[in-house]
C-alpha positions as CSV (number, residue, x, y, z in Angstrom):
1,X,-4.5,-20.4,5.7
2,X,-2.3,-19.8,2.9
3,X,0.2,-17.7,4.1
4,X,1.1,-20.9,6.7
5,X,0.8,-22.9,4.0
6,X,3.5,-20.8,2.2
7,X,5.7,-20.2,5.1
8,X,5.4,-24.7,5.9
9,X,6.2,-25.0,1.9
10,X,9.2,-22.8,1.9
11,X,10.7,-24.5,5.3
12,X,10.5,-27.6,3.4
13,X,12.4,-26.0,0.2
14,X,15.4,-25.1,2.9
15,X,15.5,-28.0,4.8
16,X,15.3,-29.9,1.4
17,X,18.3,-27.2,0.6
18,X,16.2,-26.0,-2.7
19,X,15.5,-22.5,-1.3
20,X,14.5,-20.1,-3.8
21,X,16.2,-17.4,-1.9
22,X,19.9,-17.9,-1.3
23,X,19.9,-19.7,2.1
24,X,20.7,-23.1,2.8
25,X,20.4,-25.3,5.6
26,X,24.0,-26.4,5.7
27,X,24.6,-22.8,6.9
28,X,21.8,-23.2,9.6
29,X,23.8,-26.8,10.1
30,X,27.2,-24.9,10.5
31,X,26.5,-22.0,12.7
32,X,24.5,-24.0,15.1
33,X,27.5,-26.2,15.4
34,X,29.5,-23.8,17.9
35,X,29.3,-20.9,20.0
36,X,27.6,-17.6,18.5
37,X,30.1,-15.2,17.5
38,X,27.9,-12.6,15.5
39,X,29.8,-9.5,14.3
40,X,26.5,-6.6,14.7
41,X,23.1,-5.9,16.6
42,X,20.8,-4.8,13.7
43,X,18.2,-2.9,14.6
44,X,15.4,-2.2,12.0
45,X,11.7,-2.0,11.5
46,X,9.4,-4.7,11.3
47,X,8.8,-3.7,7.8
48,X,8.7,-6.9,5.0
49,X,10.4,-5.1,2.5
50,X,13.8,-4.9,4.7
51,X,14.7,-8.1,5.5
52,X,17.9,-7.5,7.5
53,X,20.3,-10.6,6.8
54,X,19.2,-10.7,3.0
55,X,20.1,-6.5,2.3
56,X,23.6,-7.0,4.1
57,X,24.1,-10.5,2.8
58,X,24.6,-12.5,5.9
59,X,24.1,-15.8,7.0
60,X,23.2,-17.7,10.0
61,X,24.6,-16.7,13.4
62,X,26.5,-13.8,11.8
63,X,24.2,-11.0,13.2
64,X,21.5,-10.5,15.5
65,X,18.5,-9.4,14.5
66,X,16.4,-7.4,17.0
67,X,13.0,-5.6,15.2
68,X,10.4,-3.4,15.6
69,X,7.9,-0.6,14.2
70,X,10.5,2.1,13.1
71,X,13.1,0.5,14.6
72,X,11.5,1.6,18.1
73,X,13.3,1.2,21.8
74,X,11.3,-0.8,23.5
75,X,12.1,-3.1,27.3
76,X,11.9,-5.9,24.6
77,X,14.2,-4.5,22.0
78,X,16.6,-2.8,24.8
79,X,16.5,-5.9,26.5
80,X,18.2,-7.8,23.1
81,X,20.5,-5.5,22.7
82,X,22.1,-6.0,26.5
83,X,21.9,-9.2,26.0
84,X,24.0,-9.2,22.2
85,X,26.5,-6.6,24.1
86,X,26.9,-8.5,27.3
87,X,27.0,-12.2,26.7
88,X,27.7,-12.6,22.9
89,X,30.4,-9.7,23.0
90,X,28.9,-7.6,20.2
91,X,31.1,-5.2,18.7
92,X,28.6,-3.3,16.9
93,X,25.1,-1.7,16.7
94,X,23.5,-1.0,13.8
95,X,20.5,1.3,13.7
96,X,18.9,0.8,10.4
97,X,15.8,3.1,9.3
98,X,14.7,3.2,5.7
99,X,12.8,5.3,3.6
100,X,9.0,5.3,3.4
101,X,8.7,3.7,6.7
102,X,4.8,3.2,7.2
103,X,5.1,4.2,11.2
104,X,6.8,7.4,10.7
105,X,4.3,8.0,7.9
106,X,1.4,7.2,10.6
107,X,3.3,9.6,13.0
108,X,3.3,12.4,11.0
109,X,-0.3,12.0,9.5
110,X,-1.7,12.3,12.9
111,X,0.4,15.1,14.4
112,X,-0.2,17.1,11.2
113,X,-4.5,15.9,12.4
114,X,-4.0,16.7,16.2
115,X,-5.0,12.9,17.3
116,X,-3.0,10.4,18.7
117,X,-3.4,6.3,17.6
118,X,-5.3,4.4,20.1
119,X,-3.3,1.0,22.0
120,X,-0.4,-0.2,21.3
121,X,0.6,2.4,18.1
122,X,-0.2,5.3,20.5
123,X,3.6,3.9,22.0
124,X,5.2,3.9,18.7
125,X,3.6,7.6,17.8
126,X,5.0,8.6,21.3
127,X,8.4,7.5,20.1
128,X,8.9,8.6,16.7
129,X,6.6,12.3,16.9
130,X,9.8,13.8,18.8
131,X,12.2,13.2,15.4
132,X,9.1,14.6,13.4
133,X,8.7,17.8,15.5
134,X,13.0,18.0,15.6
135,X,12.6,18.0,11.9
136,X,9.0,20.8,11.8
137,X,5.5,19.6,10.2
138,X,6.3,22.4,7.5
139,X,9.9,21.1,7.0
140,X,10.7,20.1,3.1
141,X,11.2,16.6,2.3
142,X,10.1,15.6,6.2
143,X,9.3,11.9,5.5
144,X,12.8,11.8,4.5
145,X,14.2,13.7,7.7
146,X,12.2,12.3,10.2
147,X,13.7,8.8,9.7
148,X,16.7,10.4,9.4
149,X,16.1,11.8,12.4
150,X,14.5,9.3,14.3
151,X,17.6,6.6,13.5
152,X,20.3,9.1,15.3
153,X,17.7,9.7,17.9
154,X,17.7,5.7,18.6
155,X,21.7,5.9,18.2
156,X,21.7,8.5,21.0
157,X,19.4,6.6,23.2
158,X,21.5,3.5,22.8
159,X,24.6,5.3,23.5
160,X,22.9,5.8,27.3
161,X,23.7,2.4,28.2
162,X,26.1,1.1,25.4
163,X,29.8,1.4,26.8
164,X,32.0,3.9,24.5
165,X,35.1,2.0,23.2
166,X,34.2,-1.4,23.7
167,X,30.7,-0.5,21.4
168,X,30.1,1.3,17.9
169,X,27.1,2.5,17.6
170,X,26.0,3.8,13.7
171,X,22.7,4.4,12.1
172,X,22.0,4.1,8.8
173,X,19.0,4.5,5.9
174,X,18.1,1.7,3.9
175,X,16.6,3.2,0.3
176,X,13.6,0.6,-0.8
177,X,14.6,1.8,-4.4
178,X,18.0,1.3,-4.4
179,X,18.6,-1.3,-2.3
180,X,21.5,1.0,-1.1
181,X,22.2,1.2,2.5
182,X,24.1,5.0,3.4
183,X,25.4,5.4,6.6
184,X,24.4,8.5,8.8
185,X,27.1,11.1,10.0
């Protein structure tokens, strides 16, 4: 198994604090130390190419991470966020989508074919095809505006059981090119 093998080598880099990628385990060290006090809930997609504390440049115990296909609300993922907003005192909730998102790509593949994913993707395609429909199958540029789309329809469902003043909730596209990150209106 090399990919363990990889993962097991590169825990031993950061806990030897030689990590090839900017984090070292003094931080871990230092924010275990006390209480939590993270400043955001991100949300994003499981995708490998967005990892969430390295694009905003955070280190440990400064956000929460909370993940899934497209950035999907889930029981597990809502579940996160009540707890970030209700015991750690979260101020704010990020909703991050990016562009060429794989699941929105699937979602829109097999709308445009008339079938629907079998198991556990049929619930992602059930989440994200509304943003793809809001947007039209014929729409210009519809990747684009269905994740678009999709991120403020995850900011409106959040706002259902975030409380208004004591929680911002903003969405946001991450551009894979770029490595830009452009808040949503």
């Amino acid at each position: 198994m090399e990919a363990l093998s990889d993962l097991l080598a590169g825990n031993r880099r950061f806990v030897g604090g030689r990590p090839r990628h900017g984090h070292h385990v003094s931080a871990a060290a230092a924010a275990a130390s006390g209480d939590q006090q993270p400043s955001a809930v991100v949300i994003g997609c499981i995708d490998s190419r967005v990892p969430l504390e390295a694009i905003f440049d955070q280190t440990f115990g400064s956000i929460c991470v909370v993940r899934s296909g497209a950035h999907v609300l889930d029981l597990a993922v809502r579940g996160s966020v009540e707890f970030a907003l209700g015991q750690l005192r979260v101020p704010l909730v990020v909703v991050l989508g990016h562009e060429r998102c794989g699941a929105v790509g699937l979602t829109i593949e097999a709308l445009r074919a008339g079938q629907r994913p079998d198991g556990a993707m049929a619930y992602l395609f059930d989440q994200i095809a509304p943003a793809v429909l809001d947007v039209g199958l014929d729409a210009e540029d519809l990747q684009s505006r269905a994740v678009r789309r999709h991120v403020e329809r995850t900011v409106e469902q959040l706002g259902t059981f975030a409380v208004p003043g004591q929680v911002d909730i903003v969405g946001a596209v991450y551009d894979l090119d770029s490595g830009k990150v452009a808040l949503l209106d």
